[in-house]
N, C-alpha and C positions, 0 to 999 in steps of 0.2 A: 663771604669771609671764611678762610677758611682757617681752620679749628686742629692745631698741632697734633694734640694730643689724640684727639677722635681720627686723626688719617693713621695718626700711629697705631693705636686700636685697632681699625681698618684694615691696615696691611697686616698686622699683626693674625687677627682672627681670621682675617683670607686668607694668610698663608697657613691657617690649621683647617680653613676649609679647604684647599689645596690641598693636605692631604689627607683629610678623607676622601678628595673625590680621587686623586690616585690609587690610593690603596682599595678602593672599592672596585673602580675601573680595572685596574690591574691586574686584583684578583677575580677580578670576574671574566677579564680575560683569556685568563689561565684555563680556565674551562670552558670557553666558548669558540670557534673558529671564525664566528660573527665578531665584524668589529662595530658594530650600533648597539647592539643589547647591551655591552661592558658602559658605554657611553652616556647612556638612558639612566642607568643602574648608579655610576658613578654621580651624574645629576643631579638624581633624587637625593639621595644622601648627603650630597654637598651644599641641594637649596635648604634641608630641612638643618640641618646644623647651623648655615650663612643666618637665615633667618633668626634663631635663636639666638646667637652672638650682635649680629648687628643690632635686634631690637633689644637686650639688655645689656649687651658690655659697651657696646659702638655708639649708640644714637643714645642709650638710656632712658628707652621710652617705660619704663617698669609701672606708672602709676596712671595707665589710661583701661579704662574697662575692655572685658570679652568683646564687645561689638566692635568697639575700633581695633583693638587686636587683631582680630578674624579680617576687617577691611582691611588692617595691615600685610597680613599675610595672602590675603587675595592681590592685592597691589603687588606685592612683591614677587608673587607666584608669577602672576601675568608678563612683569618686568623680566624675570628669570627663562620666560620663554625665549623672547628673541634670542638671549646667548645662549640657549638651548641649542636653537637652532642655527644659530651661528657657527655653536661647537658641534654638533651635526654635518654641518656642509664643509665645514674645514676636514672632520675626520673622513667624508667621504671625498672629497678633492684633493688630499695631499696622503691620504693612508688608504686610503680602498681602493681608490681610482689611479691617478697618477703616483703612487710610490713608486715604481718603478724610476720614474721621469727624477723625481725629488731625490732616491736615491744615491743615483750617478750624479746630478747635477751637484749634491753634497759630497761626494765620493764616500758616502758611507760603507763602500765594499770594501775601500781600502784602508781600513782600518783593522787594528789587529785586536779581535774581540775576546784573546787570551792572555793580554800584557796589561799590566799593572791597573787603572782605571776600572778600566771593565771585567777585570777577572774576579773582582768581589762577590762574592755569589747572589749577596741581597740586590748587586744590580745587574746582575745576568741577567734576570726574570725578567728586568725592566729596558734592558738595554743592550743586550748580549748579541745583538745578530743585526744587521742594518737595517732590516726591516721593524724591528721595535724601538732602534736609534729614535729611524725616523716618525716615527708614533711620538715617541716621549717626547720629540724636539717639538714636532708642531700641535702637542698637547700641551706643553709651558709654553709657546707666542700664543695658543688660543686663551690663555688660562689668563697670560698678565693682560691681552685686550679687554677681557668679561671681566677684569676685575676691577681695571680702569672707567666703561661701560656703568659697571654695577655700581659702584661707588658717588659716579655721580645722578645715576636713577635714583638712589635709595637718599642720597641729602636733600636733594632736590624736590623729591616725590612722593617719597612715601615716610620718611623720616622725618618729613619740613616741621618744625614745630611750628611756623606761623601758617601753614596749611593745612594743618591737625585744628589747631584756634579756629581757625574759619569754616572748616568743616562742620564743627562743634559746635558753633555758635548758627549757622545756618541752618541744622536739623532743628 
C-alpha cells in the first residue's frame, strides 16, 4: 500500500539528499581531476543525511532502540552499496570512459555555453563546458534511478514495520 504522504516525504528529503550529494560531489570536483573520489565523497554524505531523514521524517521509526537503529543503518548502508556502485559504473561508462561518444551523440559541443541558461555563473561550475553537461546529465538519470531503487529497498526492507515486529519478536 502505498502511503501519499511518506512518498511525498521521500521525494521530498531525496531531493535535499540530492543536494547534498551535488554540492559535495561538485565541490569536490572542483579540486580533484579524478572523477571517482568527487563520487565516493558525494555518497558518503548523501547516505549519512538519506539515512537520517528517511529513518525520522520518512519512515518515522523515532522510538526503537540503539540496537535496532545500528541494524537499521547497517541494512541501509549495505542496501546503499549496490547504488554506489551503480553510481560508480555509470560515472565510469558515460563520464570517464565514453564521454567523448555521449558528448557528440548529445551534441553537447553545440551548445552555446555563454548564452542565457548557462551563463549563470552558479551553473558554470556545474555545467559550463560539454564535458560537465554531460556529467550533470548522467548524474540526475543515476540519481532519480537510486532513488526509485532506494525507496523501495528501505519500505520494503529495512523500514517494514511488520518486519521490524518479527525481528523483535524472534530475538
Amino acid at each position: 500500500m502505498i502511503n501519499r504522504k511518506q512518498v511525498v516525504r521521500y521525494v521530498l528529503f531525496g531531493f535535499l539528499a540530492t543536494v547534498v550529494y551535488f554540492v559535495t560531489r561538485f565541490s569536490f570536483r572542483m579540486l580533484t581531476s579524478n572523477v571517482l573520489i568527487p563520487v565516493v565523497l558525494g555518497q558518503l554524505a548523501g547516505l549519512l543525511f538519506s539515512f537520517l531523514c528517511n529513518k525520522y521524517f520518512v519512515f518515522k521509526h523515532i522510538r526503537i532502540g540503539w540496537v535496532q537503529s545500528f541494524r537499521q543503518f547497517v541494512d541501509f548502508f549495505i542496501s546503499r552499496i549496490v547504488v554506489f556502485f551503480f553510481d560508480l559504473g555509470m560515472s565510469h561508462l558515460f563520464v570517464d570512459r565514453y564521454a567523448e561518444f555521449w558528448m557528440r551523440t548529445l551534441r553537447l559541443q553545440q551548445i552555446n555555453y555563454q548564452n542565457r541558461f548557462f551563463s549563470f555563473p552558479a551553473l558554470q561550475k556545474y555545467m559550463g563546458s560539454p564535458a560537465l553537461l554531460n556529467e550533470f546529465i548522467f548524474t540526475v538519470v543515476t540519481q532519480l534511478l537510486a532513488g526509485i531503487i532506494n525507496y523501495i529497498i528501505s519500505k520494503r526492507l529495512i523500514f517494514n514495520v511488520k518486519k521490524q515486529q518479527e525481528v523483535a519478536t524472534s530475538v
